[in-house]
C-alpha positions as a LaTeX table, in Angstrom:
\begin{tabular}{lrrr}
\hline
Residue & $x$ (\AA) & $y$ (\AA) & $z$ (\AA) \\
\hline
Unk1 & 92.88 & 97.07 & 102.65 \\
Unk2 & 92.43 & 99.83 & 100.32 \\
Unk3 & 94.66 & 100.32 & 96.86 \\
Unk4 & 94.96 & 103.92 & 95.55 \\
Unk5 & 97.58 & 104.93 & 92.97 \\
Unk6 & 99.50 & 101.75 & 92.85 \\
Unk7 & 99.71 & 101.94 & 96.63 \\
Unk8 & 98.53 & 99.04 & 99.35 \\
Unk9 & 96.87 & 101.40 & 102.09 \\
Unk10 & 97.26 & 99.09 & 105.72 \\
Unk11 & 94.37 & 100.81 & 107.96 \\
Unk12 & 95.38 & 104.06 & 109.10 \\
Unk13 & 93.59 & 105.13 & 111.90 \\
Unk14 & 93.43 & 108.59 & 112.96 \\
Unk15 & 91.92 & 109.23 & 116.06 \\
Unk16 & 90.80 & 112.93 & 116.74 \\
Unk17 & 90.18 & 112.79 & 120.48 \\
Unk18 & 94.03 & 112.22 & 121.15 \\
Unk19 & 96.83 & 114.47 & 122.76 \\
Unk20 & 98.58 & 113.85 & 119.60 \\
Unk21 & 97.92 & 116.19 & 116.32 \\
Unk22 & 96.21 & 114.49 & 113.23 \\
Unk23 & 99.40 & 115.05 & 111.22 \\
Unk24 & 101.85 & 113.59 & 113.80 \\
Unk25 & 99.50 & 110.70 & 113.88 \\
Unk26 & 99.59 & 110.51 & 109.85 \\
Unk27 & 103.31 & 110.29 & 109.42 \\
Unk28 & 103.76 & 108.22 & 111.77 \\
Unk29 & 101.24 & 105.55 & 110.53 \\
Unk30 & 102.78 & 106.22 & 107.21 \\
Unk31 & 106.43 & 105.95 & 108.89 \\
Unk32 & 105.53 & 102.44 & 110.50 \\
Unk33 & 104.33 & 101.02 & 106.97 \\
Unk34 & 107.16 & 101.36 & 105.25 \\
Unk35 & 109.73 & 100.86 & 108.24 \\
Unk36 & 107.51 & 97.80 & 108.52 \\
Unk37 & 107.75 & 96.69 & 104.83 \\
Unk38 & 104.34 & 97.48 & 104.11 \\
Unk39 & 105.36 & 99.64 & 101.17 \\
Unk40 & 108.56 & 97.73 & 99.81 \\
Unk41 & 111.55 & 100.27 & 98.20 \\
Unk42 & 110.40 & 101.81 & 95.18 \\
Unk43 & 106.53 & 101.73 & 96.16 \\
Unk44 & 104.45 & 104.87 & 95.14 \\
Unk45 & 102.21 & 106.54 & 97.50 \\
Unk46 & 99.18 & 107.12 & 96.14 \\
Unk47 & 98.46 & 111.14 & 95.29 \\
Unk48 & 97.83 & 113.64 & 98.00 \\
Unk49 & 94.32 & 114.23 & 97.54 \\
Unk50 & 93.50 & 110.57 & 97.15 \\
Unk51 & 94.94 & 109.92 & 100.25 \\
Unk52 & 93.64 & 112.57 & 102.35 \\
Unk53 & 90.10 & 111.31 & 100.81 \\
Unk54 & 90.73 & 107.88 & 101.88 \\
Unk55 & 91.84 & 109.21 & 105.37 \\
Unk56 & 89.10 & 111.74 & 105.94 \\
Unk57 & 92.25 & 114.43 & 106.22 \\
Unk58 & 92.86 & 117.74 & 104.63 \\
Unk59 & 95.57 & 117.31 & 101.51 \\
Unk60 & 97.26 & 120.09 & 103.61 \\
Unk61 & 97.98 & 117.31 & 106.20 \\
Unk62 & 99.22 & 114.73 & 104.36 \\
Unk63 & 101.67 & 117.15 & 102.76 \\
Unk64 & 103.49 & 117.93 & 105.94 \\
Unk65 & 103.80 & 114.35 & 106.68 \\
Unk66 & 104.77 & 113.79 & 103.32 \\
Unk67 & 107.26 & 116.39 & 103.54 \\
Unk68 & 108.95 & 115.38 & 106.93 \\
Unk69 & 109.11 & 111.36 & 105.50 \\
Unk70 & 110.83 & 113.00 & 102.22 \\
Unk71 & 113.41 & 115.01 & 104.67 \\
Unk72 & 114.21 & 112.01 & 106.81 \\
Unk73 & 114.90 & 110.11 & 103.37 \\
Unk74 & 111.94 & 107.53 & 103.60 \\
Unk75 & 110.63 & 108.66 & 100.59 \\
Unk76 & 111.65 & 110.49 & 97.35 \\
Unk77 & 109.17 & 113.08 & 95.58 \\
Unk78 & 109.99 & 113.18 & 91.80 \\
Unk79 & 108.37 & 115.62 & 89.95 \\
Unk80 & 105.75 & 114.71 & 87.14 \\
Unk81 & 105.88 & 110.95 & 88.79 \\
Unk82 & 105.15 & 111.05 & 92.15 \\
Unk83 & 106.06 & 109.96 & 95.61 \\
Unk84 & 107.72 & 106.65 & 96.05 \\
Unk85 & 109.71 & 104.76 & 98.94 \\
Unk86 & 113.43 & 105.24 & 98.63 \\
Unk87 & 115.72 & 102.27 & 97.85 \\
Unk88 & 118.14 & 103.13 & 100.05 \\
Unk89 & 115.92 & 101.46 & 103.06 \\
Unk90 & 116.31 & 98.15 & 101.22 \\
Unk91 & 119.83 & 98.16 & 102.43 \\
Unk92 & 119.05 & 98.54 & 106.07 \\
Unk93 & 115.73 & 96.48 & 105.70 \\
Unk94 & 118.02 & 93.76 & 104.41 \\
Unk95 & 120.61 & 93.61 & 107.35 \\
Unk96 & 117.76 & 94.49 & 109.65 \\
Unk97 & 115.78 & 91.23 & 108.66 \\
Unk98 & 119.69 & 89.10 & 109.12 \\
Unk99 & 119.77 & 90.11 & 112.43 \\
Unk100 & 116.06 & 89.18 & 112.94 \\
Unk101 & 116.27 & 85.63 & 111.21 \\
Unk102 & 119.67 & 85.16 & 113.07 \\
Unk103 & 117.44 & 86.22 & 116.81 \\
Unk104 & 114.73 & 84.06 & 115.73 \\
Unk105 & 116.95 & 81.00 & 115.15 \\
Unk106 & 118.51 & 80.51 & 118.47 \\
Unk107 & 114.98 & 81.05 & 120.16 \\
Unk108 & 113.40 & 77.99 & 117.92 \\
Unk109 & 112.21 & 75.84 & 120.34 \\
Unk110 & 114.11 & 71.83 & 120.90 \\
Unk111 & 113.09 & 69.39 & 118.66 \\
Unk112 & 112.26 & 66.02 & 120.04 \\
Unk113 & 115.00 & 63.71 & 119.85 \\
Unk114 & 113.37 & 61.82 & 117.55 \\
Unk115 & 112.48 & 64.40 & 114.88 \\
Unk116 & 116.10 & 66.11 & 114.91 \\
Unk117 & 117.31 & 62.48 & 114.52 \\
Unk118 & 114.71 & 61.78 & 111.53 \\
Unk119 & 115.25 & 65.41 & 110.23 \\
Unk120 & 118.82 & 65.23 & 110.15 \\
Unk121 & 119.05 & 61.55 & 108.32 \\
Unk122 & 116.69 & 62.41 & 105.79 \\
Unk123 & 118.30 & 61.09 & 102.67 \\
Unk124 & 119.18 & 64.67 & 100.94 \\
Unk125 & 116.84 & 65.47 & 97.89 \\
Unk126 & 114.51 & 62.83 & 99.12 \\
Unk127 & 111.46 & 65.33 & 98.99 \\
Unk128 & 108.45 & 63.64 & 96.96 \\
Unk129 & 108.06 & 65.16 & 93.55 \\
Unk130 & 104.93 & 67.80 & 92.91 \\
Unk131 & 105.00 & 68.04 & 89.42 \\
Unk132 & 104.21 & 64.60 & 87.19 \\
Unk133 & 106.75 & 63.48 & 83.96 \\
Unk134 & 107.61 & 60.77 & 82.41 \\
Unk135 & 109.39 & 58.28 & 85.53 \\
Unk136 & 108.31 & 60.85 & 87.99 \\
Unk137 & 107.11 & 58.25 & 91.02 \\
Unk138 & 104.42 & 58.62 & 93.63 \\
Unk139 & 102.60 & 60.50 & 90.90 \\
Unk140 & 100.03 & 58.84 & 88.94 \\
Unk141 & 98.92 & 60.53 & 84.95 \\
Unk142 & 96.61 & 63.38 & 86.59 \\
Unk143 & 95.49 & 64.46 & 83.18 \\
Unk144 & 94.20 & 60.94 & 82.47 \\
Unk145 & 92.13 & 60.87 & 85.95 \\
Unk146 & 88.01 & 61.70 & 84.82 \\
Unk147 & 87.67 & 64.90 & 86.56 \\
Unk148 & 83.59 & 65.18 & 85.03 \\
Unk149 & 83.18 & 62.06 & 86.44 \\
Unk150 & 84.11 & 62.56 & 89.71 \\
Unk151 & 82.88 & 65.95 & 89.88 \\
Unk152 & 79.25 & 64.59 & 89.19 \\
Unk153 & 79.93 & 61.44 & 91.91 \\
Unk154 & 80.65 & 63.96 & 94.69 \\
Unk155 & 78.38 & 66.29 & 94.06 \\
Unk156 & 75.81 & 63.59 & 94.23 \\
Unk157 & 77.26 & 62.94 & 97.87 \\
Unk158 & 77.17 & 66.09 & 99.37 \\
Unk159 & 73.43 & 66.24 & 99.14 \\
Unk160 & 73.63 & 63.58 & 101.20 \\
Unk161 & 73.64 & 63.12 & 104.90 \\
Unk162 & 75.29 & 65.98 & 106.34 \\
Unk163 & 76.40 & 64.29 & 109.92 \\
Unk164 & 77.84 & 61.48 & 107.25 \\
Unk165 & 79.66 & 63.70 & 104.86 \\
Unk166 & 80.83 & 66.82 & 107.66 \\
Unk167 & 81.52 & 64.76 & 110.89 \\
Unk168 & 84.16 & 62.59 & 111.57 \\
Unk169 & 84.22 & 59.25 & 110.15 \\
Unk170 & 85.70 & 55.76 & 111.31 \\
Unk171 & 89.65 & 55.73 & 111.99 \\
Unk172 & 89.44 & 52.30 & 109.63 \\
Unk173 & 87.59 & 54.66 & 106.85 \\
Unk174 & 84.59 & 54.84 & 105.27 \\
Unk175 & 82.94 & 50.94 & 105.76 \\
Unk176 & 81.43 & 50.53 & 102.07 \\
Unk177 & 85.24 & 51.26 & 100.77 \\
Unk178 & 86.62 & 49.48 & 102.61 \\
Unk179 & 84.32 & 46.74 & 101.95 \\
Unk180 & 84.90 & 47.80 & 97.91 \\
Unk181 & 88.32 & 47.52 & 98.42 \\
Unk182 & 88.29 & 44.10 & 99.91 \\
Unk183 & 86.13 & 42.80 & 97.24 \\
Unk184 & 88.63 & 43.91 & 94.95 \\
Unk185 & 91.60 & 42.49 & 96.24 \\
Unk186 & 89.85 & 39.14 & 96.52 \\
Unk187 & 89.28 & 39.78 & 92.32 \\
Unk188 & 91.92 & 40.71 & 90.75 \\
Unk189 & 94.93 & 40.02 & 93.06 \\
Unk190 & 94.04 & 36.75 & 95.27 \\
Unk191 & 94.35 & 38.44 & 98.21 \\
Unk192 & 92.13 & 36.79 & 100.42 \\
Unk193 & 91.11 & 39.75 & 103.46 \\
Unk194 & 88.22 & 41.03 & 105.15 \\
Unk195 & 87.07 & 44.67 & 105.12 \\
Unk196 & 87.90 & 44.64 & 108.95 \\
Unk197 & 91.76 & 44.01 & 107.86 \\
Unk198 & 91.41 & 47.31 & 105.60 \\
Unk199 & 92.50 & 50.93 & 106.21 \\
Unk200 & 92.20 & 53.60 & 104.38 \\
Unk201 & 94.61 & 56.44 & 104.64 \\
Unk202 & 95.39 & 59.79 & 102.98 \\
Unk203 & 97.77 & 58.59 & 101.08 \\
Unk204 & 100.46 & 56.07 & 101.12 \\
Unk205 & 103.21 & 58.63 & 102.96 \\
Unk206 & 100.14 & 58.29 & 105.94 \\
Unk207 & 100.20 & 54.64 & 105.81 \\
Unk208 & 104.04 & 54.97 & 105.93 \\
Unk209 & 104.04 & 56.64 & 108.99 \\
Unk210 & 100.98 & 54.50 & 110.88 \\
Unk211 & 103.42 & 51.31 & 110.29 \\
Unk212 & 106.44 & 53.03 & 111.60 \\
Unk213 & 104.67 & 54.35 & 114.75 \\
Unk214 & 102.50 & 51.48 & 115.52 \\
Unk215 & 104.99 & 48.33 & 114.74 \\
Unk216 & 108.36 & 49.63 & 115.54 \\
Unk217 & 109.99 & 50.74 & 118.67 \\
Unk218 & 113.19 & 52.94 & 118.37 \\
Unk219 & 116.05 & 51.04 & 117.48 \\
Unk220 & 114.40 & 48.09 & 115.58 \\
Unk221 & 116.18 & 46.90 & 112.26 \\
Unk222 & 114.16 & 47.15 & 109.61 \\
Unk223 & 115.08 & 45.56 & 105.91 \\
Unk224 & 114.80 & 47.96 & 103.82 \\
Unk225 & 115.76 & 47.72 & 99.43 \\
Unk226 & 118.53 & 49.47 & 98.31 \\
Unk227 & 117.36 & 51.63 & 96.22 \\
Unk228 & 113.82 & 51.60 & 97.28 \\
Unk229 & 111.22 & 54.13 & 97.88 \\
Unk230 & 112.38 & 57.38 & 99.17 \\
Unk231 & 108.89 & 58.26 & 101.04 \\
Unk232 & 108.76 & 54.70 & 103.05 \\
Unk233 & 112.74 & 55.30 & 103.96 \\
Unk234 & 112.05 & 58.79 & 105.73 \\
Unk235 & 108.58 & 57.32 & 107.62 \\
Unk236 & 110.84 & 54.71 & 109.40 \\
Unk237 & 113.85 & 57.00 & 109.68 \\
Unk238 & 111.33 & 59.11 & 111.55 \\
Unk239 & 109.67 & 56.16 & 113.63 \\
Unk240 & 113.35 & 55.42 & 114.88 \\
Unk241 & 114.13 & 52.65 & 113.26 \\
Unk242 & 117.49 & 51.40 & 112.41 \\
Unk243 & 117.72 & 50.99 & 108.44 \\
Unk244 & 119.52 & 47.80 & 106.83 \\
Unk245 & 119.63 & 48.34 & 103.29 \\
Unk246 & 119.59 & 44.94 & 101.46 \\
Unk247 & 120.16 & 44.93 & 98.15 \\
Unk248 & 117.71 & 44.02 & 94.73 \\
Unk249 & 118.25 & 42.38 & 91.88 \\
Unk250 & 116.13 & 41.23 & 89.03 \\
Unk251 & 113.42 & 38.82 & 91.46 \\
Unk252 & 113.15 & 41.61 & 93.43 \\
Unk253 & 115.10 & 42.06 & 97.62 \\
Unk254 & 117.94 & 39.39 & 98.19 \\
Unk255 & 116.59 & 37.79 & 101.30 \\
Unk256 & 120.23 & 36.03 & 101.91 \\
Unk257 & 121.99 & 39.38 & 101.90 \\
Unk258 & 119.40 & 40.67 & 104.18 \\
Unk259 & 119.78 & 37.84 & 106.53 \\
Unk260 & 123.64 & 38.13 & 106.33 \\
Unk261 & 123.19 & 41.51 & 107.40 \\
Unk262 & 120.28 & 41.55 & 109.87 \\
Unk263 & 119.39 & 38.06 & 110.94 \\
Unk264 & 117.26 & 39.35 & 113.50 \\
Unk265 & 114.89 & 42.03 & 112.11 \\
Unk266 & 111.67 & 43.48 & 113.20 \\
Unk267 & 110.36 & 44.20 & 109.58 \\
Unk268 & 110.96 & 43.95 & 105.91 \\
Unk269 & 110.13 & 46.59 & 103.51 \\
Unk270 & 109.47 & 45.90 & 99.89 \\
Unk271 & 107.42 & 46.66 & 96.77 \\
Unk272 & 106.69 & 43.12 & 95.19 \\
Unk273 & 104.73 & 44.25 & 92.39 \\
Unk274 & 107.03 & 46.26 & 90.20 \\
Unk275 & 110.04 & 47.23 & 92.79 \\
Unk276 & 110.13 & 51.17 & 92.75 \\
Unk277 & 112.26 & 52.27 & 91.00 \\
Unk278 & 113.65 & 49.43 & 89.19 \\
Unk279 & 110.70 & 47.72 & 88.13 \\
Unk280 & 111.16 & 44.21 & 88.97 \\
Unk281 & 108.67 & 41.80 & 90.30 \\
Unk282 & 109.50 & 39.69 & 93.21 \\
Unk283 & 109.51 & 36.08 & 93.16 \\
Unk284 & 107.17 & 33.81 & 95.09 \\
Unk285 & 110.41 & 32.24 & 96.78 \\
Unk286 & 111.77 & 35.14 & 97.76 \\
Unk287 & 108.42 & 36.91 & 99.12 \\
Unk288 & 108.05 & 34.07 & 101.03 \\
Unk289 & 111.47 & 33.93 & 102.57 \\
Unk290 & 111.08 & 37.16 & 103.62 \\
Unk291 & 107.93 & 36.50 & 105.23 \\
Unk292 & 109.71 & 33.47 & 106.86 \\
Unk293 & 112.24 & 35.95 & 108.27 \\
Unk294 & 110.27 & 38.48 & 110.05 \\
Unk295 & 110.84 & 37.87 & 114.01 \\
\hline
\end{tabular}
């Protein structure tokens, strides 16, 4: 791609051993650009002799194409400015690209079941945020996170072993994290767990989604808090399940309105830590009844 005179040149080829003449060829490689929507309405061509230099043309050539693309109304020649693509194919381009779009949707191939299900019970406006504020979930402070830092660790590991660092890893993740990760949770949260019970994902949408598809079947009830996280809801919606929304109060998901509701239930989601998005922690009672629930 060439750009000449405010112009985005596509590759025009000319080829001189053809039937065709040079300047038949040249207006209609220029025709196709801007019937194409290379050159949007109100484009300028670059000048004559800057095009037939970047053609290997005569300016004589591009003149007559010019010409016949100004007669036919794809273009407009104003004197002192120069030679731009007329608005009025806007118009057409515009109903043109409705009829396309309209063509296109009616060949889109079936869904599965399942997706069109999940994809049409997606709880509207339930996209994850991409910008961080103040309350703004699933986003942690990014302009607290030590970017030096972390610039210097992985640079460190890519001189490393390149079968280790380009080749595909364990499914479970990286062993020393995961072993890092256990350590931790034995520290600072009493979890007792091995590195083997451990996976590391992509993110917690990912781990969302490897619950849904490996514990549930379609139709399974799954507890889920009302209001709860947005992300988690979608990854089960998607998996099939059947949603029971139990509601939360200040020690965290109601266990007795979840029985009431769904004695029988194949899984209970819940946030026990600070409950997103109110905040609340979960009691040891009630994380245990849930637990104690769970068929």
């Amino acid at each position: 791609m060439k750009k000449a005179g405010g112009a985005l040149l596509s590759s025009i080829e000319i080829d001189r051993s053809a039937n065709r003449k040079v300047g038949v060829q040249l207006y209609m490689a220029l025709r196709d650009i801007i019937l194409s929507g290379g050159l949007g309405a109100g484009d300028r061509l670059p000048a004559s002799r800057t095009l037939a230099h970047e053609i290997g043309v005569s300016r004589t050539t591009v003149i007559d194409a010019v010409d016949r693309l100004v007669a036919e109304g794809l273009l407009v020649s104003r004197v002192g400015a120069g030679t731009f693509v007329s608005d009025i194919l806007e118009h057409q381009r515009s109903a043109a690209d409705g009829a396309t779009r309209a063509r296109d949707a009616a060949q889109v191939p079936r869904l599965s079941h399942t997706i069109d299900h999940a994809f049409k019970a997606y709880a509207p406006r339930a996209w994850l945020p991409h910008t961080t504020g103040a309350f703004v979930t699933a986003l942690p402070a990014l302009d607290a996170f030590p970017v030096s830092q972390w610039a210097r660790i992985s640079a460190r590991h890519l001189r490393g072993d390149r079968e280790e660092i380009m080749g595909y890893g364990r499914p479970e993740g990286h062993e020393g994290l995961r072993r890092a990760i256990a350590t931790h949770l034995n520290a600072s949260r009493g979890i007792r767990c091995s590195p083997e019970q451990v996976f590391v994902t992509c993110g917690a949408q990912q781990a969302f989604s490897l619950i849904g598809r490996v514990l549930l079947n379609a139709g399974d009830r799954v507890w889920y808090e009302n209001p709860g996280a947005v992300g988690a809801r979608n990854a089960f919606v998607a998996a099939g399940a059947q949603l029971v929304p139990v509601s939360v109060d200040n020690e965290g998901l109601d266990v007795a309105d979840g029985l009431r509701k769904a004695p029988h239930f194949r899984l209970g989601f819940v946030t026990p830590s600070h409950q997103q998005p109110l905040g609340h922690v979960m009691s040891l009672a009630r994380a245990a009844g849930a637990a104690g629930g769970c068929k």
